[in-house]
C-alpha positions in Angstrom: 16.8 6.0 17.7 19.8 5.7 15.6 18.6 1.9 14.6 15.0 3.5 13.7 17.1 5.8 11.4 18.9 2.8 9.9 15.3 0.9 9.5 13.9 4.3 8.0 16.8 4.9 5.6 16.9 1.4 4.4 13.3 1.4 3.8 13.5 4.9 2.0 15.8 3.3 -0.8 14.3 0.2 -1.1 11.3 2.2 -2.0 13.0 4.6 -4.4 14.3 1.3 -6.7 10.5 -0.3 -6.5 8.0 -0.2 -9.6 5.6 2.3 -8.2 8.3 5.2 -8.6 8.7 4.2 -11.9 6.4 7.5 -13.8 8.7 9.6 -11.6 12.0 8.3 -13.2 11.9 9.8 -16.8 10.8 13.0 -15.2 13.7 13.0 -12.4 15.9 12.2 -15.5 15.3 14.7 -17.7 14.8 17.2 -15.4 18.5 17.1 -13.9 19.7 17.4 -17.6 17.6 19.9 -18.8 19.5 23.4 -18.0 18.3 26.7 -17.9 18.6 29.2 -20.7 21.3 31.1 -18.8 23.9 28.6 -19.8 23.6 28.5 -22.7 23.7 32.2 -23.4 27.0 33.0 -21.7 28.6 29.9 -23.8 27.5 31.3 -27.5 28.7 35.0 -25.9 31.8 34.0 -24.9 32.1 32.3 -28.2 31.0 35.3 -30.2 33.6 36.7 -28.6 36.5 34.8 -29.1 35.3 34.9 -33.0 35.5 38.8 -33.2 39.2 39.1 -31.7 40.3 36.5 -34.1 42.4 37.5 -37.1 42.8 41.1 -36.0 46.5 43.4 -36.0 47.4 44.4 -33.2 47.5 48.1 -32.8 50.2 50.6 -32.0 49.7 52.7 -28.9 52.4 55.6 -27.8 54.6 52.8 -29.9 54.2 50.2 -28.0 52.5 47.8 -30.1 48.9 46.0 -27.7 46.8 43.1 -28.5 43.2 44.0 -28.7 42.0 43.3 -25.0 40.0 40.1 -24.6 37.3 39.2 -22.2 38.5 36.8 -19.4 36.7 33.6 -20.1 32.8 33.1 -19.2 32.3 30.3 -16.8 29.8 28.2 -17.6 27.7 27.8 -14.6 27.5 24.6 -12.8 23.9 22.8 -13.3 22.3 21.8 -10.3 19.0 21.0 -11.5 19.2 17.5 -10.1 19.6 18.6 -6.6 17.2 21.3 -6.4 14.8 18.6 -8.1 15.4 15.8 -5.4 15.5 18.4 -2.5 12.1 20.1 -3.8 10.4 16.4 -3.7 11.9 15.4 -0.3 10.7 18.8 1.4 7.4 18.2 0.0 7.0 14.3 0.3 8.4 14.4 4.3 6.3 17.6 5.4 3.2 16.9 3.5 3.4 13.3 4.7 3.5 14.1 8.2 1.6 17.4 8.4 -0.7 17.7 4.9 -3.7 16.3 7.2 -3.3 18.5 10.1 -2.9 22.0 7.9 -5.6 20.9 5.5 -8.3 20.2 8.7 -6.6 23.7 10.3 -7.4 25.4 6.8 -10.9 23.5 5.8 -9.2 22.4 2.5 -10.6 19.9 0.3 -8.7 16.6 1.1 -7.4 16.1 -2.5 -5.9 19.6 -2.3 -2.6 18.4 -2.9 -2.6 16.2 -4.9 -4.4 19.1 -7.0 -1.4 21.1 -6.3 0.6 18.9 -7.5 0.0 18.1 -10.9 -0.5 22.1 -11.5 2.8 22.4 -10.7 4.0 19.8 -13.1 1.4 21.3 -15.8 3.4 24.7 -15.1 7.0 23.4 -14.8 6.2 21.5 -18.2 5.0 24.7 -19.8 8.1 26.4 -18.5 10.1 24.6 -19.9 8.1 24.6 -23.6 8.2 28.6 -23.1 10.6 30.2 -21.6 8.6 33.4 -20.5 6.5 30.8 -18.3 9.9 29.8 -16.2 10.7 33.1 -15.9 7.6 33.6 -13.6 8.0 30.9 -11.8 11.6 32.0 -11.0 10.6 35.4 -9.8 9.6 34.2 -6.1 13.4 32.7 -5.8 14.5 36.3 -7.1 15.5 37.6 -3.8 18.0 34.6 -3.0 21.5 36.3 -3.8 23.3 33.8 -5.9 22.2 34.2 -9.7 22.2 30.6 -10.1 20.4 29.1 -7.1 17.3 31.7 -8.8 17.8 29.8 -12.2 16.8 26.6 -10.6 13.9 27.7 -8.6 11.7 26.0 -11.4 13.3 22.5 -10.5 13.0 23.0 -7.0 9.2 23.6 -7.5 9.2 20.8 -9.9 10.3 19.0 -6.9 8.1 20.4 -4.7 5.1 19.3 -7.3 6.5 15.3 -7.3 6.5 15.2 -3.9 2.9 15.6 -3.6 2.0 13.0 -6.5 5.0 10.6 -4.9 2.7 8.1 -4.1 5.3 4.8 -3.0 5.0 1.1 -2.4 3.7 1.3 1.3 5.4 -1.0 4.0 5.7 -0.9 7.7 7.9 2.1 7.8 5.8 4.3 5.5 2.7 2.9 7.3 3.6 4.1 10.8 4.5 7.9 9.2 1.8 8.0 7.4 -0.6 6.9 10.6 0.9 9.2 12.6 1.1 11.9 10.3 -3.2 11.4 9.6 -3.5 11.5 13.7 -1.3 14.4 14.3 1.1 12.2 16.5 3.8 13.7 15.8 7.2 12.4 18.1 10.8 12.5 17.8 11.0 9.0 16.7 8.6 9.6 13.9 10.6 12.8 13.1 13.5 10.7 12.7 11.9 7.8 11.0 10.4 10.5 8.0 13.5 12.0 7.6 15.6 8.5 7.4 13.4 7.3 4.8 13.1 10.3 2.9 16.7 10.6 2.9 17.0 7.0 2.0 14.0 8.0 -1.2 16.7 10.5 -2.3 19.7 9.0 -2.8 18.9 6.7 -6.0 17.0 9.5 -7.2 19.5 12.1 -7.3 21.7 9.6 -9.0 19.1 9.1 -11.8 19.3 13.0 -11.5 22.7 13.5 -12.1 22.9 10.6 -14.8 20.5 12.9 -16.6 23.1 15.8 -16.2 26.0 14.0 -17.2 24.1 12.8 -20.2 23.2 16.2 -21.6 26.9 17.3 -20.7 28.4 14.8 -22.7 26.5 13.5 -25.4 26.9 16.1 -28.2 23.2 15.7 -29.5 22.1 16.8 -26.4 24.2 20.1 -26.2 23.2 21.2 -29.9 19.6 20.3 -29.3 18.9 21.7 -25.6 16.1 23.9 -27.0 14.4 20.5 -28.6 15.5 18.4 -25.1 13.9 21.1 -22.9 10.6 21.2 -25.1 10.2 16.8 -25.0 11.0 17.5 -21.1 8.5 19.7 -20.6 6.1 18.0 -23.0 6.5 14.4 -20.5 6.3 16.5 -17.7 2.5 17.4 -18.8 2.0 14.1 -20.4 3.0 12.7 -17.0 0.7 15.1 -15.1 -2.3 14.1 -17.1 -1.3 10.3 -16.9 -1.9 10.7 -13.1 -4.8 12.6 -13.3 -7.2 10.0 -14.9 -4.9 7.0 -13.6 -3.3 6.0 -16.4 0.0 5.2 -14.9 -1.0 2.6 -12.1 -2.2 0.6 -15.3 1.4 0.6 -16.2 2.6 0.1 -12.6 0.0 -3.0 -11.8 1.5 -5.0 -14.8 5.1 -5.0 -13.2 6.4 -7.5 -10.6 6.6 -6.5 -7.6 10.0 -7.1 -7.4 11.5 -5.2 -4.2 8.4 -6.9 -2.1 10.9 -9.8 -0.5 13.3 -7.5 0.4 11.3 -4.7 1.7 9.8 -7.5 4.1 13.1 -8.6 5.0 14.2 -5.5 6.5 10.9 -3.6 7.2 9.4 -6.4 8.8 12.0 -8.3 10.4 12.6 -8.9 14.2 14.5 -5.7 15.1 12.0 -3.4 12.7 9.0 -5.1 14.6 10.7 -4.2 17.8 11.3 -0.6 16.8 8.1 0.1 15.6 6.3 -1.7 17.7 5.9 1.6 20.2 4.8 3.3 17.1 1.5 1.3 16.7 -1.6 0.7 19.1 -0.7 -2.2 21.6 -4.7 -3.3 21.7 -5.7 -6.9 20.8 -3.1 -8.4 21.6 -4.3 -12.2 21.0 -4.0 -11.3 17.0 0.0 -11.8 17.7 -1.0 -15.1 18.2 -1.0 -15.3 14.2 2.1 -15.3 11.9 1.7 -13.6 9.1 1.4 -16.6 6.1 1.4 -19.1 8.6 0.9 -22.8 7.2 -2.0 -23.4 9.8 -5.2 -22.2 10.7 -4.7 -20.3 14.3 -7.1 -18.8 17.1 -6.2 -15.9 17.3 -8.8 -14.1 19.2 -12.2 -12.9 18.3 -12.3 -10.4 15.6 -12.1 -6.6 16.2 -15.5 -4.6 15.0 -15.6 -2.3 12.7 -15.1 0.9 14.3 -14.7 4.5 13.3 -15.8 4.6 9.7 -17.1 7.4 8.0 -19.0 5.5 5.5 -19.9 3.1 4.0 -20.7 1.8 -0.1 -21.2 -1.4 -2.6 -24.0 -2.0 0.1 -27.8 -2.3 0.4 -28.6 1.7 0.6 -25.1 2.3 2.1 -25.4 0.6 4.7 -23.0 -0.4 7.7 -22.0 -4.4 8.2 -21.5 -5.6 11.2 -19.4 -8.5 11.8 -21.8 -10.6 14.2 -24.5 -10.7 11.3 -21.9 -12.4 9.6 -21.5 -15.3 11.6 -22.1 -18.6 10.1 -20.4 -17.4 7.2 -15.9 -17.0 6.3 -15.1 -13.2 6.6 -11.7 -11.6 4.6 -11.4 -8.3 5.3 -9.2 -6.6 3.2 -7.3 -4.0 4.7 -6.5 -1.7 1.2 -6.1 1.8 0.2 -7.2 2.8 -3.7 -4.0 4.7 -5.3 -1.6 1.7 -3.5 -0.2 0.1 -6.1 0.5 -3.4 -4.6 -3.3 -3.2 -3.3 -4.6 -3.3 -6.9 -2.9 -5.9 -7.9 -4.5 -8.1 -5.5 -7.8 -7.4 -6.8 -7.6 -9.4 -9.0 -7.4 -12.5 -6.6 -10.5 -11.1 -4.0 -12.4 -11.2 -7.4 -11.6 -14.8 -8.2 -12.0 -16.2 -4.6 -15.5 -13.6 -4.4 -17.0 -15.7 -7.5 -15.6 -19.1 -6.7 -16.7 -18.9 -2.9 -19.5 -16.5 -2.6 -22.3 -19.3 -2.7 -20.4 -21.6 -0.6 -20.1 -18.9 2.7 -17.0 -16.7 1.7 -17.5 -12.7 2.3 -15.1 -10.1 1.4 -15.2 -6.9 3.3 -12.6 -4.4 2.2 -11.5 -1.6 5.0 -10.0 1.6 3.3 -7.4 3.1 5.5 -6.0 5.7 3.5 -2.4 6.5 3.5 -2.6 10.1 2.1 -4.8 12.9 2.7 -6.7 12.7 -1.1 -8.1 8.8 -0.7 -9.9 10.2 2.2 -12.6 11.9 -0.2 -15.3 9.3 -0.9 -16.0 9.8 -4.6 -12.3 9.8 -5.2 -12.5 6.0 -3.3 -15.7 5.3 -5.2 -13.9 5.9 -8.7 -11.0 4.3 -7.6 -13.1 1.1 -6.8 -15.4 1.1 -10.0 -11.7 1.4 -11.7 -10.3 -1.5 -9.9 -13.6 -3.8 -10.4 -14.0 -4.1 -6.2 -17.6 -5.1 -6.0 -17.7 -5.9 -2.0 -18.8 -3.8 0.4 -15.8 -1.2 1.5 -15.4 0.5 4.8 -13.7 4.2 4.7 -11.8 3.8 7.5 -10.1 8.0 7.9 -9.7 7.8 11.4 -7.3 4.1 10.7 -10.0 3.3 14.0 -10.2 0.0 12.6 -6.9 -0.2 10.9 -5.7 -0.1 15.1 -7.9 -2.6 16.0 -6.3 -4.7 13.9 -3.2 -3.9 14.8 -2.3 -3.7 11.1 1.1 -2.7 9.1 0.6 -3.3 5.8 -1.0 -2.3 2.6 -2.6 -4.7 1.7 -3.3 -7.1 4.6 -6.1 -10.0 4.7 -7.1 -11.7 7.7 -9.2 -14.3 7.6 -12.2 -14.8 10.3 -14.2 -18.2 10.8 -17.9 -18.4 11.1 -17.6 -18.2 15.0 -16.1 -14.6 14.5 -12.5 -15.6 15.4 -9.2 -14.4 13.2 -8.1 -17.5 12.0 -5.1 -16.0 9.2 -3.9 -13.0 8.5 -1.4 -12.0 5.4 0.9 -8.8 4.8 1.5 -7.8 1.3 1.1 -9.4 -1.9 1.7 -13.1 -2.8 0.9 -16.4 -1.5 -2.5 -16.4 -2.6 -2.3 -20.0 -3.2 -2.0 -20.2 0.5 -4.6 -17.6 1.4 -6.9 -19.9 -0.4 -6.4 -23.0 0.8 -7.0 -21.1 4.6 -10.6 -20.0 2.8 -11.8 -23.8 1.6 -10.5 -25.0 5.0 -12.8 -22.3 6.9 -15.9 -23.2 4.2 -15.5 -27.1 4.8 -15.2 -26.0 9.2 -18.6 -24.2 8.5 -20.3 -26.4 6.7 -18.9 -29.7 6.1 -21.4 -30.6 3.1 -20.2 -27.7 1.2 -19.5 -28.9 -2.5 -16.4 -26.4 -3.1 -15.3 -25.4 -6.9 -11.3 -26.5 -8.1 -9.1 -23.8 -7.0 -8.7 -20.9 -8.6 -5.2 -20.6 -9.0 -2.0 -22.5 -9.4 -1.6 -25.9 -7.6 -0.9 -25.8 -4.2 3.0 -26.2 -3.6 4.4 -30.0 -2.4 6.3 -28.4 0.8 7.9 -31.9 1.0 9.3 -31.7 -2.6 11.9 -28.5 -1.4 13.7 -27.5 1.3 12.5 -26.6 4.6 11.3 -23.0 4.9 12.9 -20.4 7.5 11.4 -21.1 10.9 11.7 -18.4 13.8 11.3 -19.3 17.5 9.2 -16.6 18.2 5.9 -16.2 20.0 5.0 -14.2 17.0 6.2 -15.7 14.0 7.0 -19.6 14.3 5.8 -21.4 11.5 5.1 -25.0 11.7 4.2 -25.3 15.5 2.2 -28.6 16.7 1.7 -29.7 20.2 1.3 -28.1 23.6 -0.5 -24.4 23.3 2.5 -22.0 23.8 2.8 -19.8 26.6 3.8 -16.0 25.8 7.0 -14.9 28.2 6.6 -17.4 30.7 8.5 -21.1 31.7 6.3 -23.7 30.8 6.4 -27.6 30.3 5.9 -29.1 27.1 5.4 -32.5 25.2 6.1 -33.9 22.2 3.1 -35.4 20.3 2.6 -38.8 20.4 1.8 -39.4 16.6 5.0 -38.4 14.1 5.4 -34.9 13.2 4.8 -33.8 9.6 7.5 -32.5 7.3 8.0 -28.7 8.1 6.6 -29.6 11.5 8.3 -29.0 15.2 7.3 -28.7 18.6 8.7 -28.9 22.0 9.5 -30.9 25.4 10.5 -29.8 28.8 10.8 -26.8 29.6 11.0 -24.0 27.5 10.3 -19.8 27.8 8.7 -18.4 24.2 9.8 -15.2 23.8 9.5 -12.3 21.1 13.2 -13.0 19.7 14.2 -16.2 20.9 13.0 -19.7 22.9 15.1 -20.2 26.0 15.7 -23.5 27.1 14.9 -24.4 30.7 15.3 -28.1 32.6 15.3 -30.7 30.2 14.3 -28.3 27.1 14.2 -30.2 24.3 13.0 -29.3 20.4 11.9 -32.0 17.6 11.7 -31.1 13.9 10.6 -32.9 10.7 13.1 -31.1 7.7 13.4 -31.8 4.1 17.4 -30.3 3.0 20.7 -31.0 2.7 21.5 -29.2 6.2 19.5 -27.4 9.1 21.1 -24.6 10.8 20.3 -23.0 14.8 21.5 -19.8 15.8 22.1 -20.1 19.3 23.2 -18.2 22.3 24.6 -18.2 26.0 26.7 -21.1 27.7 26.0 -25.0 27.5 26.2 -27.7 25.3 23.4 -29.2 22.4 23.0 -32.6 21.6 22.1 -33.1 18.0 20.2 -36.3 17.3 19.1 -37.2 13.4 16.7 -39.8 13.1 17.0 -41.4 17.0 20.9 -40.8 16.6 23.4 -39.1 18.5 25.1 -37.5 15.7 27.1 -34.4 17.5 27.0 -32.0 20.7 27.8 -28.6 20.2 29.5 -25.9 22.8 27.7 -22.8 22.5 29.2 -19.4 23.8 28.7 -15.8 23.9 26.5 -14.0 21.6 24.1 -15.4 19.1 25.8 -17.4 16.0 24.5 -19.5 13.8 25.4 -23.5 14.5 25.7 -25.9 11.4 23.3 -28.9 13.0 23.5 -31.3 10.0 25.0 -31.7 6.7 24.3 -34.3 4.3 25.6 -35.1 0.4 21.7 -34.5 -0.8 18.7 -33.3 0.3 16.6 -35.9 2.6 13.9 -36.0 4.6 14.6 -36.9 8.6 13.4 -36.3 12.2 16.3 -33.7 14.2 16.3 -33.6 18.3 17.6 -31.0 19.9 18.5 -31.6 23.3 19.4 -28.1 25.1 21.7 -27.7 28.3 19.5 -25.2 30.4 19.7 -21.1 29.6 20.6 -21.8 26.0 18.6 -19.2 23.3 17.4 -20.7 20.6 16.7 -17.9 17.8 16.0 -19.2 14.0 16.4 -22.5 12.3 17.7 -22.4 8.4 17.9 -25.2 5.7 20.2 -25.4 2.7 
């Protein structure tokens, strides 16, 4: 549990630096410098004061002469604005996430409830802070907590409260598995401790944001002389914010930014250990799709494609109507596995929509499956208008149950997998990017259907010279090796392999003897050997357990390693400049081969 709390909390602050918090930021920044009226009042008082005692006698009582008695000096409150701001939208994001389904079906609520919620209490908070007999109202239910000062930030908490239902983050594995659970009213420990991690791990950058906003005003000189004019322009962004995200304003600003926390989030929300964690947290059906890496370099079998099940309804078809998968056959399937308000999701339309024009006459269908990841995209005309927004012409499955999202086994917003004419997943890819590689796997599948097929130039960049860099990360997993040729693998069980008898590719490896492929690692058994074609200056193996490896570059014995103890990563080759050349691993038996790398 702790490590799911580690994965969570990572996640959490990746998510709070990513672009699709950005609207949030100005808001989280002005509120945690924007203080209440209070303050300021008890600073010109205490100054008044000082001003009237100045310059008088002092004054002869039963002849002793006295000072005129001062007032002790007023302490200026502390302003805790940015906390109560931050701890209003974690409360909200965390609770709502996991329970705003199950208390809107409980209460027969309109699914978009919340979000309506929401951006009243941002039209309020910003009109509280505009008029001052407005924040005054909205202090009154915080009126019976004792301490004066927790009631003069019951605004900001609400404010909070308001942000954490239009806090609409970039959605990875972590936030996926909360958010199905939370939509299926599976509520367990470990997905307790997983919202709370990565709310948590939301909080931190944006309390420091906060309480940059606070030292600001504290500091700056314009900003204490002008805290009337600062909390007016506060509250006036707080409803010009509120309005943005009504009528959608801000994901136009949000689709035009890199997605520039993408590599990492899938670096530690979708590595090994993540996978493992998780892995209880998702349906354990279809299991032949593991057989597909996400963004693998090759076309796989991977099992026949899951239906289409549990969807609520269905549009951009013939009189609404359903599609089913088999009366697809003869033709390339992508289903699109999106979700309308995700921010990474839209700006993959754009792609769909060049591949749908390029490939639609030569076989290629796009089928887009909405599994929503909060309670409002579960409301059809809010999907509908999302879509007409967006430009998606295919049809689109609304997939509230995530019936179909299971079948799939799925993680990810957005997620494409790729099914051949036969009606077998082929390709599958998580997140954004390598959309030059999702359409070469699409002219592949149109040229397997119909050989004759006159295919159109690509629509986007070239497609990268693999030999021209180095060698990508290759995992020994049953689940994620790139690069694989040869004998079939065989999941968690000894096998014998062979080599191929015509010369691997760059990029390429495979295996002889005998090896186990396992979830984590390959473990060598008798006579366990490993070829690979690289391109770099060195390769690297992490390795585990006891026994020696031959390294052989090019048909030559160039070292033998001692491995021991736990896994570490073993320096197999290292050369003055990059090259191409064919490494052989030769393995002692019980040896656990993890990950290769390349420099």
């Amino acid at each position: 549990m702790l490590t799911l709390a580690l994965i969570g909390l990572l996640g959490g602050l990746i998510t709070a630096v990513s672009p699709c918090i950005l609207p949030v930021l100005p808001v989280v920044f002005l509120a945690g410098g924007t203080g209440g009226q209070e303050t300021g009042r008890a600073s010109t008082e205490g100054a008044a004061e000082e001003r009237r005692t100045e310059g008088h006698p002092p004054s002869a009582e039963g002849g002793v002469l006295t000072a005129p008695a001062r007032k002790a000096p007023v302490r200026t409150p502390r302003n805790r604005r940015p906390y109560a701001v931050v701890a209003g939208l974690v409360v909200s994001f965390a609770f709502f996430t996991l329970l705003g389904v199950t208390v809107i079906s409980a209460l027969g609520l309109p699914q978009d409830i919340l979000r309506y919620i929401g951006l009243g209490l941002l039209v309020l908070i910003g009109l509280g802070l505009i008029f001052p007999p407005v924040e005054r109202i909205l202090e009154k239910p915080f009126a019976r907590i004792p301490q004066r000062q927790v009631n003069k930030e019951g605004s900001a908490f609400a404010l909070g409260l308001g942000l954490g239902l239009l806090y609409v983050p970039c959605a990875g594995p972590v936030l996926a598995a909360i958010t199905v659970a939370g939509a299926r009213g599976e509520i367990s420990a470990d997905i307790v401790v997983l919202t709370l991690s990565f709310a948590l791990g939301t909080a931190v950058p944006l309390l420091v944001f906060a309480l940059a906003g606070r030292r600001v005003a504290e500091r700056v000189a314009a900003f204490r002389r002008r805290a009337r004019t600062l909390r007016v322009i506060a509250g006036s962004l707080m409803i010009v914010l509120a309005l943005g995200l009504a009528f959608d304003v801000t994901a136009a600003i949000q689709r035009s930014l890199p997605d520039y926390t993408s590599g990492v989030q899938k670096k530690i929300e979708d590595s090994d250990t993540a996978r493992q964690q998780l892995s209880g947290l998702y349906d354990d059906s279809n299991k032949e799709l593991s057989r597909c890496q996400d963004g693998a370099d090759e076309l796989r079998s991977c099992g026949q494609a899951p239906p289409l099940e549990g969807i609520d309804s269905w549009f951009n078809t013939p009189g609404d109507r359903p599609v089913d998968l088999k009366s697809l056959r003869g033709k390339v399937t992508l289903i699109d596995f999106w979700t309308y308000s995700c921010i990474n999701c839209q700006r993959a339309v754009p792609h769909l929509q060049d591949w749908e024009r390029a490939y639609k006459d030569a076989g290629l269908r796009i089928i887009g499956v909405h599994s929503p990841e909060f309670a409002f995209e579960k409301k059809r005309s809010n999907v509908i208008s999302g879509a007409e927004k967006l430009g998606v012409t295919w049809p689109v499955a609304l997939d509230n149950k995530l019936t179909t999202w299971d079948n799939y086994r799925n993680r990810f917003w957005p997620a494409k997998y790729l099914i051949d004419a036969q009606g077998t997943v082929r390709y599958f890819k998580f997140g954004e990017g390598e959309y030059d590689k999702t359409e070469k796997m699409i002219r592949e599948l149109l040229r397997q259907a119909d050989p004759t097929v006159v295919l159109p130039k690509p629509t986007g960049r070239a497609m990268d010279d693999l030999t021209a860099g180095r060698t990508p990360e290759t995992y020994l997993s049953n689940l994620r090796i790139r690069g694989y040729v040869g004998t079939p693998l065989t999941d968690d069980k000894p096998a014998v392999y062979r080599f191929p008898e015509e010369p691997l590719p760059v990029n390429k490896l495979s295996l002889a003897g005998t090896w186990t492929a396992g979830y984590e690692h390959f473990t060598a058994g008798p006579d366990a050997r490993l070829a690979f074609t690289y391109r770099a200056k060195n390769a690297n193996l992490v390795l585990a357990g006891t026994g020696k490896v031959t390294v052989l570059v090019d048909g030559k014995v160039t070292k033998t390693i001692n491995v021991s103890g736990s896994p570490t990563l073993h320096r197999l080759t290292d050369d003055d400049e990059a090259r191409t050349a064919r490494l052989e691993l030769r393995l002692d038996q019980g040896l656990e081969a993890y990950a290769f790398t390349f420099g």
